[in-house]
N, C-alpha and C positions, 0 to 999 in steps of 0.2 A: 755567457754566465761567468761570472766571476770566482772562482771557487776556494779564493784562499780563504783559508780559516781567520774569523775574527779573535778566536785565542793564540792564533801565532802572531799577528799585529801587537808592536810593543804598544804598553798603554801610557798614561800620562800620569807620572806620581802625584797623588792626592787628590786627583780627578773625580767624579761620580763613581765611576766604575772601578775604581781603584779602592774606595771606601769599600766598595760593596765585597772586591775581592778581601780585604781583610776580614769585615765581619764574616766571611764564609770561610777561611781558615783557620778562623778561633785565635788569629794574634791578637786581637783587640774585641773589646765588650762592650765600650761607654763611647761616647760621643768626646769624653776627657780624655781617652785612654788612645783614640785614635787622632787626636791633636797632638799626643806624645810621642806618635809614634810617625807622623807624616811632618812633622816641623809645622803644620797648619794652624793658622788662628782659629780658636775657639768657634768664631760667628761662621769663617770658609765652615769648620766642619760641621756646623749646624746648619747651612746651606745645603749641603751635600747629601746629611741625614735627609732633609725635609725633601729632597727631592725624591728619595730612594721609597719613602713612608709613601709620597704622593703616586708615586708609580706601582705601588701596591709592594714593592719587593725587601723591605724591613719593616719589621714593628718593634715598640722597647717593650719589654718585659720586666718584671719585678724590680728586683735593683740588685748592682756589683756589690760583693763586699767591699767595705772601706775601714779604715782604721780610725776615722773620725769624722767631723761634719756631716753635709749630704753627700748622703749615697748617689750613688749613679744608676741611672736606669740603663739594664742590658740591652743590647742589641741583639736580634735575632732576624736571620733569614724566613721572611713566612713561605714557607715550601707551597701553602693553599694559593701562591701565585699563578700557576699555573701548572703543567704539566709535562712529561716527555716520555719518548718510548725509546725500549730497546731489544733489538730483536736479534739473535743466536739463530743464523740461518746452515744448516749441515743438508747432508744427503737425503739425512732420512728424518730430520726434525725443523720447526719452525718455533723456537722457542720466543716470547713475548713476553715484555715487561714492563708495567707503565709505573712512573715513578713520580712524585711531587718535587716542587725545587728544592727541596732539602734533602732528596737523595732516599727519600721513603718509598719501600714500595707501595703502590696502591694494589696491583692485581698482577696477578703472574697466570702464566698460562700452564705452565707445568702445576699448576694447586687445579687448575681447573680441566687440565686432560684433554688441550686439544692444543696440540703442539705438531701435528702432524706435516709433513714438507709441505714447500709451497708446488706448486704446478712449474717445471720450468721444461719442457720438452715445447709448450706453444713462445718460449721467448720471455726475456728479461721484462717486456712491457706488461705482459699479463701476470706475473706475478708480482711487480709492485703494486695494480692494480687489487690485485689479491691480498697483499701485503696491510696495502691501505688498508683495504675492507675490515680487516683483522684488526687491525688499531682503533677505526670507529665503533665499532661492533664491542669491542670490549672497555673502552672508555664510555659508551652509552650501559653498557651491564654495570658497570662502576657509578654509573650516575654522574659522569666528567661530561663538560661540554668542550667541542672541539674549537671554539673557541678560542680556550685557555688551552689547546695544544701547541707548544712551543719548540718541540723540536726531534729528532730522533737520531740514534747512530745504529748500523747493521751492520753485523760482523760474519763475515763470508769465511770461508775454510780456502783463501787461495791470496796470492801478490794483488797488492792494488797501489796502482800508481800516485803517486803522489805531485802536484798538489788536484790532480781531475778527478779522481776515485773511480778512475775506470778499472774493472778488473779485468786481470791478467792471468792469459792460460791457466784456467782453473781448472785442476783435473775433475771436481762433481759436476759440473758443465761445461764440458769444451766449446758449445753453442755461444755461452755468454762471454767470452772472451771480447773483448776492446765495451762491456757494457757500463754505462754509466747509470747505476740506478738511482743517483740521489739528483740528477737532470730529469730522469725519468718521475723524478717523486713531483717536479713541479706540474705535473697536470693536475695532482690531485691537495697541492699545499702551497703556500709560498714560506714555509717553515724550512727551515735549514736541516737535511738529512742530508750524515756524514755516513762513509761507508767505509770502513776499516776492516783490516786483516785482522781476523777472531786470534791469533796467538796476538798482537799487538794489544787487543781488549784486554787479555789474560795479564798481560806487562802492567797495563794500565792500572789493574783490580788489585795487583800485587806491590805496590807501592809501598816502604813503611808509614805505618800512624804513629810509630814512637820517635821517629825520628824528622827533625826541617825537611818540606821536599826535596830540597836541593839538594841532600845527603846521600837520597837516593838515588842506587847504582844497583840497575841490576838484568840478570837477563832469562826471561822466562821461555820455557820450553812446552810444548802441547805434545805430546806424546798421545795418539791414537791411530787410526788406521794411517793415518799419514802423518808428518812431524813438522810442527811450523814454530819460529822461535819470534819473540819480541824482545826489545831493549829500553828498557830506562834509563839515560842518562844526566843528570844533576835534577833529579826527579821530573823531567819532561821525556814525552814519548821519543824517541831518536827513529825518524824514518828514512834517513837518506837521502839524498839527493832527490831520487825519484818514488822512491817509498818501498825498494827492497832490505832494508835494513833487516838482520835479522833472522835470513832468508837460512840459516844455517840448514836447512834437511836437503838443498841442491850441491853440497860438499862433495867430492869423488871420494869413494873410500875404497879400501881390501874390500871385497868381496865381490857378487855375480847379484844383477838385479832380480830381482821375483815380480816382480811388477813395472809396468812400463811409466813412466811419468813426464810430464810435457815440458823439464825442464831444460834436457836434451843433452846433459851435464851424462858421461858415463857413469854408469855405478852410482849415483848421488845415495847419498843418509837414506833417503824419503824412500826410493827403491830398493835397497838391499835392506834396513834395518825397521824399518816402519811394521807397526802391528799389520798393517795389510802385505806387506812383505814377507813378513814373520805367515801366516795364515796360509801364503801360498806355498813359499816352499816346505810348508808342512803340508798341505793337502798333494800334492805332488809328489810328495814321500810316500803318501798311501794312508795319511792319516787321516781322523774322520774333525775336520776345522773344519768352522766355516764362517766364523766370528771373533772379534778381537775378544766379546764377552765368554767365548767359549777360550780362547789363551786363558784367559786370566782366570778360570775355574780349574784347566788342567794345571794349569801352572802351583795353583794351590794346592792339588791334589800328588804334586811332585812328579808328575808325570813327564822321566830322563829326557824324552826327544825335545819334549817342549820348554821345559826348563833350560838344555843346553841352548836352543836355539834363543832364548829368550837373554840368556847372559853373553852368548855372541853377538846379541845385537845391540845389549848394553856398553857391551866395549864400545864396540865402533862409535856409537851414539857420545860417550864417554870421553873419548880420544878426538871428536870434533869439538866440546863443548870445551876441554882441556885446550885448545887453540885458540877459541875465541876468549876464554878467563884468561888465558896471557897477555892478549891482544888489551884485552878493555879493561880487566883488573877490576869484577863488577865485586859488589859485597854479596849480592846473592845470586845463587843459580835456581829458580823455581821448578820444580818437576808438575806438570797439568795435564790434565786430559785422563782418557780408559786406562789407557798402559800405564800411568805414572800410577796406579793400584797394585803394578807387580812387583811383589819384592825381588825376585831375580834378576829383576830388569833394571830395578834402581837400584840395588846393591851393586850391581856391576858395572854400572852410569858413577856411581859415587866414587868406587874402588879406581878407575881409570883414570878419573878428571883431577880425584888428586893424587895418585901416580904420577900424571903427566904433566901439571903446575907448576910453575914455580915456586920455590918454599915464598919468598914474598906474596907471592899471589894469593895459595892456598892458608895461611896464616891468617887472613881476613875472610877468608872464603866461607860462606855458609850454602850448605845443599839441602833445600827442604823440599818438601811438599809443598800447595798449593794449599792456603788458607779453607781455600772452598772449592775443590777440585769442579764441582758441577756445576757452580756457579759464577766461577771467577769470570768466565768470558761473558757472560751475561751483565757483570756489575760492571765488569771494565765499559760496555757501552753504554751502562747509565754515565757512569765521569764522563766520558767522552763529548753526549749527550747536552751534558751539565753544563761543562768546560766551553762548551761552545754560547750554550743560550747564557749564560751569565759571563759572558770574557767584559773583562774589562770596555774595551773598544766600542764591542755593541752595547754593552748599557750607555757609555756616552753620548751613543749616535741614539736611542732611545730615547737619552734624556734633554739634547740638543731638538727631538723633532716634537718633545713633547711642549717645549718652548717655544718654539715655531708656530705649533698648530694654535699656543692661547693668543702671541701676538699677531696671528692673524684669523 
């Protein structure tokens, strides 16, 4: 199997698929507007429109405004092309989202309350199996035919190699270790399922809209029982060589681990500072934890042990993430996940990172929150998703077989 991404394949300027990326990132509207913008002759871009209309994936709508003559009719992506999923897979949830190609959701499983884990104690192959099921089962509730399913990306709580997606030493299943479930997806699809690192989704979701992709720079952190971080770089995912990019919670820090972790790094982030780190050396104290959502209610309640423990691990968390902003010099740092809810935790994450900055660094530096804490990793795999079934490359190789198949 071949596994590289057709969104990392460079595409060919002005090409089918090259139109189509325009009209999906709003640089152009009209069919005039994208002759203006590709050096393309009028009739090439009218070639290219007809093709994209004929494969079901634009339609013109109303008209652009104009300052005279005729108007131009818009261009629009018809999302009713087809379909994609996106699934937020954790310890204890199996979150599910089916989305149109315009990035709409059709049905969330968290609106409908069955989000519960998947089975993975019998093996990686029964729960994609499982997985499946989920996706057909609720695009028939939705009234979608599987058909027009075109694609899916799953985001795991653990490293995943790049470019095979096989995952790597995952602490919610050390069983699935070297598994590749988007291999495993073709028993039941020949759709393209990507399988990414859930803080790398969270990177993805967190992109600016007010700003050119390319602007964007930045590097998102998932703060909950364990700590996984992703990177935007010139607003593309940065995975690394092998797809550890990111990997900041395997860092050795000051302190004594509370929890064991498979990255075999002493002391990393993930084991001394992590809310499941945080949980145990408070239970071990004598206290009564027994949940990251139990921190964050003491924590509120200003409860000294927990709140000190919670700002000791803010440093540390603070003082790695202060390394990596010197190293990359991102414009944002994102706080995600249960724990980025504590303010002791980010107060102390915030106070550290710009302590420890360079004033150049920190001058550009913005430390927020996460647009949609509960949901960023779930949108990041609809783009992902997206990103793939409409890349440039493949629409070409789409629109090359659909030539194919009339002249013969």
């Amino acid at each position: 199997m071949n596994h590289r991404l057709y969104q990392d394949v460079e595409h060919v300027h002005g090409s089918v698929g090259d139109v189509l990326r325009l009209i999906r990132t709003g640089d152009t509207a009209s069919r005039s507007t994208i002759a203006r913008t590709t050096g393309l002759a009028p009739s090439t871009v009218g070639l290219r429109v007809d093709t994209l209309v004929e494969l079901g994936l634009v339609h013109e709508v109303g008209a652009e405004g104009s300052r005279g003559g005729r108007r131009a009719r818009r261009l629009e992506l018809d999302g009713a092309a087809g379909f994609v999923a996106a699934a937020d897979l954790g310890a204890n949830h199996a979150r599910i989202v089916l989305s149109d190609l315009a990035g709409r959701t059709i049905t969330d499983t968290d609106d409908t309350g069955v989000s519960e884990p998947l089975p993975r104690a019998d093996g990686p192959a029964t729960a994609v199996a499982e997985l499946w099921r989920r996706f057909v089962q609720l695009a028939e509730d939705a009234g979608l035919s599987m058909a027009d399913f075109r694609g899916a990306a799953i985001g795991v709580p653990a490293p995943v190699a790049y470019p095979s997606g096989r995952i790597v030493t995952p602490a919610f299943e050390p069983s699935w270790h070297d598994a590749a479930l988007g291999t495993l997806f073709e028993e039941h699809t020949d759709a393209p399922v990507l399988v990414e690192n859930d803080a790398n989704l969270i990177a993805l979701a967190e992109r600016s809209d007010a700003l050119p992709p390319e602007c964007s720079q930045l590097v998102a952190v998932k703060l909950g029982t364990r700590i996984g971080g992703g990177v935007i770089a010139g607003g593309r995912l940065h995975r690394g060589v092998g797809g550890a990019a990111g990997e900041v919670s395997h860092t050795s820090v000051d302190g004594v681990s509370a929890i064991g972790c498979t990255c075999g790094v002493p002391n990393c982030l993930e084991s001394v500072a992590s809310g499941g780190a945080i949980t145990a050396r408070l239970r071990a104290a004598g206290h009564d934890v027994g949940t990251t959502g139990d921190l964050l209610r003491l924590g509120a309640q200003g409860d000294a042990a927990v709140v000190e423990e919670l700002r000791a691990a803010g440093e540390l968390i603070g003082r790695v993430l202060a390394g990596i902003a010197n190293f990359f010099n991102p414009r944002e740092v994102v706080l995600a996940g249960a724990m980025s809810a504590s303010p002791p935790l980010v107060a102390a994450i915030r106070s550290e990172l710009y302590r420890m900055c360079l004033p150049l660094v920190a001058d550009d530096l913005e430390v927020r929150a996460s647009r949609a804490p509960r949901d960023a990793g779930i949108r990041g795999g609809v783009v992902l998703a997206l990103d793939e079934v409409l890349a440039p490359a493949r629409i070409d190789e789409l629109a090359r077989n659909a030539v194919m198949a009339e002249v013969g």
